[in-house]
Backbone as a chain_set.jsonl record, in Angstrom:
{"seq": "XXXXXXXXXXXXXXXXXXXXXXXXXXXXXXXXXXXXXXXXXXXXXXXXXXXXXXXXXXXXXXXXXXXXXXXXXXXXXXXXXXXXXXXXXXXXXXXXXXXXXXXXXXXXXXXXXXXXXXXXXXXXXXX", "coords": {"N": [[-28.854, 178.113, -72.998], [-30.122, 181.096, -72.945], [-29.672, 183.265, -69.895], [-32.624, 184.726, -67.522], [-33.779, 187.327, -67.798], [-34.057, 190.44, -65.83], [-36.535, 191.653, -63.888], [-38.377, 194.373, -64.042], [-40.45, 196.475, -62.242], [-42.95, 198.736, -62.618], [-44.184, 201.675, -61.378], [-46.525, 203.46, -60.838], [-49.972, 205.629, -60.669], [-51.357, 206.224, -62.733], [-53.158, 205.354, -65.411], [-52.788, 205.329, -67.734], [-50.247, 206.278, -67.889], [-48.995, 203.646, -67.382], [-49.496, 201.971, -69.1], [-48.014, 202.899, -71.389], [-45.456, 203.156, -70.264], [-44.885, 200.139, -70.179], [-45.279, 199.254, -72.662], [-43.318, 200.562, -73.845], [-40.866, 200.065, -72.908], [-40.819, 196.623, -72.899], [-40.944, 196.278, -75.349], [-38.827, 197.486, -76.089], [-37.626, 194.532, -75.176], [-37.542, 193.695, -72.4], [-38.596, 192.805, -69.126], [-41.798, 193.185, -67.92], [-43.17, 194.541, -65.149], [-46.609, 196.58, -63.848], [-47.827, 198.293, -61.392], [-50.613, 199.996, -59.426], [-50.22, 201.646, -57.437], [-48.436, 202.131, -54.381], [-49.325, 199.745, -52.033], [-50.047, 197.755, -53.977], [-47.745, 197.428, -54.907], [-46.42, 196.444, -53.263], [-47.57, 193.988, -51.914], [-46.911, 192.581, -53.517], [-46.39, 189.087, -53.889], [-44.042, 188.54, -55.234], [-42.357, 190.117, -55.153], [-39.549, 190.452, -54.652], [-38.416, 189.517, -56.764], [-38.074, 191.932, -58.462], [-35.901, 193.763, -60.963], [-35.138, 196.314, -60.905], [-36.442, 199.414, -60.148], [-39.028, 201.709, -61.046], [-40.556, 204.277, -60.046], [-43.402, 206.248, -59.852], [-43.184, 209.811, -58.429], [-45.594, 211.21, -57.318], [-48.209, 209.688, -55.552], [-51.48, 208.735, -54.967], [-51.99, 208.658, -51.132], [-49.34, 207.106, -50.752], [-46.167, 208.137, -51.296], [-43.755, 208.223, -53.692], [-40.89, 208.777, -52.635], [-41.63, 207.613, -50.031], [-42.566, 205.243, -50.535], [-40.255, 203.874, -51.337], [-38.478, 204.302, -49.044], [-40.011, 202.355, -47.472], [-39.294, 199.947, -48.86], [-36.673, 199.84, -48.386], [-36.734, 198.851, -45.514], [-37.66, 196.979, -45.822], [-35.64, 195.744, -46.313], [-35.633, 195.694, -49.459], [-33.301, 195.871, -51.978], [-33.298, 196.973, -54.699], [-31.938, 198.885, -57.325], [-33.848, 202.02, -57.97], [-35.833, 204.425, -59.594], [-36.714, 207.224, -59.967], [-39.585, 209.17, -61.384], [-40.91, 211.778, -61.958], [-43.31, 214.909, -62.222], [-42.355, 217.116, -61.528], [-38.959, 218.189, -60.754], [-37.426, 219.542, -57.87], [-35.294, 221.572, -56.128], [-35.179, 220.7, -53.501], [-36.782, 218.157, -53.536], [-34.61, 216.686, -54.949], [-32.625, 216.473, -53.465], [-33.515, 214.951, -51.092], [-34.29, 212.153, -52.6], [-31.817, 211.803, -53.27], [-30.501, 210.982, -50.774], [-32.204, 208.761, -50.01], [-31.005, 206.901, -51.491], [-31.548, 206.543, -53.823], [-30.967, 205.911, -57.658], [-31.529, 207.302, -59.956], [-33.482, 210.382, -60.755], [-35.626, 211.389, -62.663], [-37.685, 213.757, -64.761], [-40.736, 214.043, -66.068], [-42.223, 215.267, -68.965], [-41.014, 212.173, -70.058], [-38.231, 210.698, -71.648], [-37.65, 208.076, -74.028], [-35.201, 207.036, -74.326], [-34.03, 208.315, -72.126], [-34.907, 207.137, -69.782], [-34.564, 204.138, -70.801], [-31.851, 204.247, -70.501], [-31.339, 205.198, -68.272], [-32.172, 202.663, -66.696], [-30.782, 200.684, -67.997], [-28.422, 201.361, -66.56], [-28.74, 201.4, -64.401], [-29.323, 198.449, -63.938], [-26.938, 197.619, -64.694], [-25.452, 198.32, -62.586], [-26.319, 196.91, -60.437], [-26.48, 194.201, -59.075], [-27.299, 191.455, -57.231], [-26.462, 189.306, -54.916]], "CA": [[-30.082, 178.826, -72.703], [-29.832, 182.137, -72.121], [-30.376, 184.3, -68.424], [-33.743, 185.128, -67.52], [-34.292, 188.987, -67.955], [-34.13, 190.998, -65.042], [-37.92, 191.907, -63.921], [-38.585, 195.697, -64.148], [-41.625, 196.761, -61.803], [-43.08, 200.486, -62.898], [-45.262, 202.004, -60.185], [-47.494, 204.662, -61.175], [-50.914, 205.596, -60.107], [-51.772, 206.333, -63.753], [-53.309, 203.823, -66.351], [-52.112, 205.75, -69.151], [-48.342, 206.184, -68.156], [-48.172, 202.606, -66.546], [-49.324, 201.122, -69.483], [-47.038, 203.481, -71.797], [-43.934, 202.447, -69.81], [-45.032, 199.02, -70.014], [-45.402, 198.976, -74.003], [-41.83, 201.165, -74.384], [-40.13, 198.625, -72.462], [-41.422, 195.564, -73.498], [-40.787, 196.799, -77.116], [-36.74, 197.227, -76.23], [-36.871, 193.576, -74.586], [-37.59, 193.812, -70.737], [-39.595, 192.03, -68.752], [-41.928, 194.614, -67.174], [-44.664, 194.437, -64.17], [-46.901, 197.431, -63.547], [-48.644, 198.303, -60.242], [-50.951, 201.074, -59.56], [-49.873, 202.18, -56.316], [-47.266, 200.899, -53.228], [-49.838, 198.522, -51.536], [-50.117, 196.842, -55.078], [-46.133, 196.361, -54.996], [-45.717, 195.916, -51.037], [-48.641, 193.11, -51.511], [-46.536, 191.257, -54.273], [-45.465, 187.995, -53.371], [-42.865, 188.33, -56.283], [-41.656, 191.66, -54.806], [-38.136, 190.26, -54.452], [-38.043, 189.668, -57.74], [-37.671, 193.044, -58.876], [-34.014, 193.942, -60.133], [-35.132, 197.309, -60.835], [-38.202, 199.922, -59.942], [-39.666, 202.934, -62.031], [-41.808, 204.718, -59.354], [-43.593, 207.825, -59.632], [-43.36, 210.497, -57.002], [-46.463, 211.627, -56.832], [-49.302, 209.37, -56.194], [-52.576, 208.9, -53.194], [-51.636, 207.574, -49.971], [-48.264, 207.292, -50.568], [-45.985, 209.323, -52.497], [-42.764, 207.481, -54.188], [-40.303, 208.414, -51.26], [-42.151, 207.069, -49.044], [-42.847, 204.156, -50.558], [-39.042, 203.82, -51.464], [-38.045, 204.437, -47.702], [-40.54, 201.326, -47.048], [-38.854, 198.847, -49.521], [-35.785, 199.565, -47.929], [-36.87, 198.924, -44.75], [-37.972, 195.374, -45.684], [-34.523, 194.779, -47.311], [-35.501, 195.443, -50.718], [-32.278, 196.815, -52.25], [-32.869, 196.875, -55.815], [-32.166, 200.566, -57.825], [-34.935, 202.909, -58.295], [-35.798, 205.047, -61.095], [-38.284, 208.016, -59.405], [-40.063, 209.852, -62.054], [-42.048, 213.312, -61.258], [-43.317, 216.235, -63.464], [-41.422, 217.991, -61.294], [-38.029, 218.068, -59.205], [-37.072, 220.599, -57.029], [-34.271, 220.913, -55.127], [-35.491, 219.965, -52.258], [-36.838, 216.909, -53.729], [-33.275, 216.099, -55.32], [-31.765, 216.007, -51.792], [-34.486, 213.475, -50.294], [-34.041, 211.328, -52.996], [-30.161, 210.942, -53.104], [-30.434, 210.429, -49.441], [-32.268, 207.588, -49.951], [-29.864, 206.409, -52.394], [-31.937, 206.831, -55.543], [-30.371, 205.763, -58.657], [-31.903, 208.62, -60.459], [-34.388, 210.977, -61.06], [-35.676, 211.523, -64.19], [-38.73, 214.354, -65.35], [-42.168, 213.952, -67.468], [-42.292, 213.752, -70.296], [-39.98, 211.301, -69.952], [-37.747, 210.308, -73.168], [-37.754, 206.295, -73.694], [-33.593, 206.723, -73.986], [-33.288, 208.701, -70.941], [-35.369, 205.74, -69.084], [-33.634, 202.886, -71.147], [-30.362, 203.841, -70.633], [-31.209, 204.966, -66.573], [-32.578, 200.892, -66.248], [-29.29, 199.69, -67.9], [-26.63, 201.627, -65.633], [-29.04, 200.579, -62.693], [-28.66, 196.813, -63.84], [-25.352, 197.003, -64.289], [-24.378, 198.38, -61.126], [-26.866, 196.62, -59.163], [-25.512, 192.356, -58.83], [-28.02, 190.659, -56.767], [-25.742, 188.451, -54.239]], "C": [[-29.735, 180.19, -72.132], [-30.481, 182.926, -70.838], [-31.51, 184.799, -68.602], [-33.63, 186.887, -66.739], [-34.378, 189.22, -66.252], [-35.619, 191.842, -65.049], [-37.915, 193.732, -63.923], [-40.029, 196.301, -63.468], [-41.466, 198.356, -61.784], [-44.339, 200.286, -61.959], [-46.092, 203.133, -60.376], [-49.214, 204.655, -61.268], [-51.888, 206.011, -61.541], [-51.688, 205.636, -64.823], [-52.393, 203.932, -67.541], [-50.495, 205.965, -69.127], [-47.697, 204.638, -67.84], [-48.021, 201.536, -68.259], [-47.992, 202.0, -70.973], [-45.912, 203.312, -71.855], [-43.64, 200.9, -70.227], [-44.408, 198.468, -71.396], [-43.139, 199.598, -74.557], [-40.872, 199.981, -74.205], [-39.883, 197.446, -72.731], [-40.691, 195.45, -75.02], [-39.152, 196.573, -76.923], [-36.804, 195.394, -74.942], [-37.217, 193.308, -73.09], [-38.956, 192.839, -70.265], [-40.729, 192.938, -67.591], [-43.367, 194.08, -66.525], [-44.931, 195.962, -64.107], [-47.784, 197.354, -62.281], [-49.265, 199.558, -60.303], [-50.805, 201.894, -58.44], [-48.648, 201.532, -55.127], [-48.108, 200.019, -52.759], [-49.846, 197.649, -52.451], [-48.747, 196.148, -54.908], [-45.991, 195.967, -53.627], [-46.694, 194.579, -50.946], [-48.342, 191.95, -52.771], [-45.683, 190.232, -53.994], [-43.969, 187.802, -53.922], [-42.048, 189.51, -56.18], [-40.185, 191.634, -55.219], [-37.113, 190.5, -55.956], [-37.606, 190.671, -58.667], [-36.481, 193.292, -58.996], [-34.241, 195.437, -60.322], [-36.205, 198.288, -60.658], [-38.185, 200.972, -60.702], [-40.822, 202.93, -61.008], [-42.123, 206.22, -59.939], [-43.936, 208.429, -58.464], [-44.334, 210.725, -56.452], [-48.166, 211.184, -56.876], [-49.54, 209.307, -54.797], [-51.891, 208.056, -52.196], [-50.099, 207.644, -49.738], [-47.282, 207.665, -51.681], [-44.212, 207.923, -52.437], [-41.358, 207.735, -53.324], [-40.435, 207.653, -50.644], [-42.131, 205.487, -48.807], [-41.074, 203.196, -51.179], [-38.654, 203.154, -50.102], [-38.23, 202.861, -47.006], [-39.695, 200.121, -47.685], [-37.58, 198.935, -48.869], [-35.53, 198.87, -46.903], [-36.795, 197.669, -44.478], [-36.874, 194.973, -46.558], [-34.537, 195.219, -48.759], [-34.437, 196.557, -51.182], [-32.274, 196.97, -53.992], [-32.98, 198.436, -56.832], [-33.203, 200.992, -58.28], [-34.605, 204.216, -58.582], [-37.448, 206.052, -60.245], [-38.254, 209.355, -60.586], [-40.922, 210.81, -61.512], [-42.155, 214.522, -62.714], [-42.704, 217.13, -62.742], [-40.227, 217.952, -60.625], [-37.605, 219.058, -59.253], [-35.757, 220.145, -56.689], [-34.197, 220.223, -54.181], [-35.903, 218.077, -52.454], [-35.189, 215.556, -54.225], [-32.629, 215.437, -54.343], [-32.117, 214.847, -51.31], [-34.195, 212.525, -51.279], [-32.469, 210.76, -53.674], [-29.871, 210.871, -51.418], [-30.951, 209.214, -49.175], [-31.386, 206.799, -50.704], [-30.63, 206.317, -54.112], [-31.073, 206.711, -56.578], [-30.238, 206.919, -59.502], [-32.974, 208.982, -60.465], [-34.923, 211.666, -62.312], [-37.435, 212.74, -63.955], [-39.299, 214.17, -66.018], [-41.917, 215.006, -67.834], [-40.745, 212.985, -70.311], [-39.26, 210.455, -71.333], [-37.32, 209.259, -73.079], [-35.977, 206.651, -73.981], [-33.44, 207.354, -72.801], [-33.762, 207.422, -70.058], [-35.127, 204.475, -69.421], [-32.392, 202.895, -70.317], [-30.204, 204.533, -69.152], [-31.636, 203.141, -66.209], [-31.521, 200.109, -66.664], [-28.285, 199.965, -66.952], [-27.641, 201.064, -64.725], [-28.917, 198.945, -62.544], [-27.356, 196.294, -63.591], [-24.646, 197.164, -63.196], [-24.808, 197.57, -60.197], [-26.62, 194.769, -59.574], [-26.114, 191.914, -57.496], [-27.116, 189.646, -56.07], [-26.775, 187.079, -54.306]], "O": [[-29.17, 180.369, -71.053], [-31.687, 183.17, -70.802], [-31.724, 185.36, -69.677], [-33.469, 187.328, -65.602], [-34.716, 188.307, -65.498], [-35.902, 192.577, -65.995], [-36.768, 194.074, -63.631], [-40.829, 196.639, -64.341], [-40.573, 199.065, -61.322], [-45.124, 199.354, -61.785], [-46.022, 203.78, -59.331], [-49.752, 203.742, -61.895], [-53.107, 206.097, -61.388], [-50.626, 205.25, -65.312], [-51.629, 203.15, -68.106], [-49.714, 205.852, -70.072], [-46.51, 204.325, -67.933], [-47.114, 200.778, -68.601], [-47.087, 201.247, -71.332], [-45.217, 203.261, -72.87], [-42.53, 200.463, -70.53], [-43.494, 197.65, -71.501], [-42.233, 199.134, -75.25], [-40.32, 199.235, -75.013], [-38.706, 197.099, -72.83], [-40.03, 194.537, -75.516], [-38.445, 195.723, -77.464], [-36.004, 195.287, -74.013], [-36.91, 192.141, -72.847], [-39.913, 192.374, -70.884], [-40.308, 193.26, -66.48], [-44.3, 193.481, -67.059], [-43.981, 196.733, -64.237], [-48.469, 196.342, -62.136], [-48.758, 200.38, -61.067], [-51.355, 202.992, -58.527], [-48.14, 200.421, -55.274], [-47.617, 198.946, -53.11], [-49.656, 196.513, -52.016], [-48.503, 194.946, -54.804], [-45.307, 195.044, -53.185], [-46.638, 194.017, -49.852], [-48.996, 190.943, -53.045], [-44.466, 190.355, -53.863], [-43.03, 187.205, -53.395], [-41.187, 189.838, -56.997], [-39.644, 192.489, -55.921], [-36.057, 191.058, -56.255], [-36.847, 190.381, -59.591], [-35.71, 193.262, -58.037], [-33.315, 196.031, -59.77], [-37.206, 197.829, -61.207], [-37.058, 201.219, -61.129], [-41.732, 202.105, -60.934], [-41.331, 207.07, -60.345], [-44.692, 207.964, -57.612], [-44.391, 210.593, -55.229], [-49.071, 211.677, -57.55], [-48.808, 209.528, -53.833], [-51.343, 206.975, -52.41], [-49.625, 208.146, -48.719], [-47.577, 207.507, -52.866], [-43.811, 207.158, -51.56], [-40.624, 206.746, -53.342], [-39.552, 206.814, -50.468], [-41.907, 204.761, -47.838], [-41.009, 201.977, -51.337], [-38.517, 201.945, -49.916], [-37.391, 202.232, -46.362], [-39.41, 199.242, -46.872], [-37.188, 197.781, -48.695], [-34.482, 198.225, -46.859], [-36.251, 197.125, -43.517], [-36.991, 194.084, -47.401], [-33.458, 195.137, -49.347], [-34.532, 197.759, -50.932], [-31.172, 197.083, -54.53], [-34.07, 198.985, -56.992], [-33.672, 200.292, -59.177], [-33.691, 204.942, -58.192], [-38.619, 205.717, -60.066], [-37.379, 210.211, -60.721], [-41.65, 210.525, -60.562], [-41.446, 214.804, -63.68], [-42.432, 218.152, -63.372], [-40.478, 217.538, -59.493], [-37.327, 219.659, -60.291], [-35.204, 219.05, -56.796], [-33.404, 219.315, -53.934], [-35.497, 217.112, -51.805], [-34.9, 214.383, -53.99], [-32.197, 214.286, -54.287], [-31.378, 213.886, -51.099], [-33.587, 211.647, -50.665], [-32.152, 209.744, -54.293], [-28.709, 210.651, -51.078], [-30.443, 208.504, -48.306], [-31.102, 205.753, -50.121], [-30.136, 206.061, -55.209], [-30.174, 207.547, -56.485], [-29.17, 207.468, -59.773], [-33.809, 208.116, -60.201], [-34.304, 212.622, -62.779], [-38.21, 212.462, -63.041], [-38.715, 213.996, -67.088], [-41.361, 215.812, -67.089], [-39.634, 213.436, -70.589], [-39.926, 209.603, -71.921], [-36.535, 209.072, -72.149], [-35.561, 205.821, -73.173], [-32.471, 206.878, -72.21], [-32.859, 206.695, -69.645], [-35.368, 203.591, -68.599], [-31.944, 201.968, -69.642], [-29.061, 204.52, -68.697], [-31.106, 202.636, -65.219], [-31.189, 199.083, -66.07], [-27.452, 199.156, -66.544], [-27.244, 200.023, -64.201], [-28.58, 198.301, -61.55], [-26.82, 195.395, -62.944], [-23.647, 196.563, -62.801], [-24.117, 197.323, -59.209], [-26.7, 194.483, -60.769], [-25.337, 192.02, -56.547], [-26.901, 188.787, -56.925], [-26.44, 186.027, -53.763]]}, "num_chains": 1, "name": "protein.A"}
């Protein structure tokens, strides 16, 4: 029997990119949750489950740092994938300080976001 798929939770405050990501994904194989904001993922019982995240930076309430910073906080160590229409420098910094896997720009090209969710699987080994 083969290993059960590593879960993939995308976080974005928009219907049209969540479900977008959802369909790309899905399509190459993955097993993919969408949320529409951080209280949606901070309020999933199955949080843990996550081996990898796809947030976007810039949504209400709390912006994809932030809500990064928080998952760490409660342990959750699994690599994240922060998407933005824009990065700065400044933003670059903050998010390899948190340890960000990568950062990727909209429009976002389904191989640059495949093949950032495989190196983050493979490096990341769930004890």
């Amino acid at each position: 029997m083969a290993s059960k798929l590593p879960v993939i939770c995308v976080v974005d405050d928009d219907a049209a990119v969540r479900g977008a990501l959802k369909f790309a994904l899905e399509v190459e194989g993955l097993d993919v949750r969408v949320f529409d904001g951080a209280a949606s993922l901070l309020n999933d019982p199955d949080l843990r489950s996550c081996g990898c995240l796809v947030i976007d930076y810039r949504m209400p309430a709390t912006d994809g740092l932030e809500l990064i910073g928080v998952l760490r906080a409660r342990g959750i160590v699994a690599p994240a994938i922060l998407i933005t229409g824009r990065a700065n420098r400044e933003l670059r910094i903050r998010a390899q300080k948190l340890g960000i896997h990568c950062l990727l720009e909209k429009p976002l090209s389904d191989d640059a976001l495949l093949d950032s969710i495989r190196s983050a699987l493979a490096r990341f080994r769930p004890s």
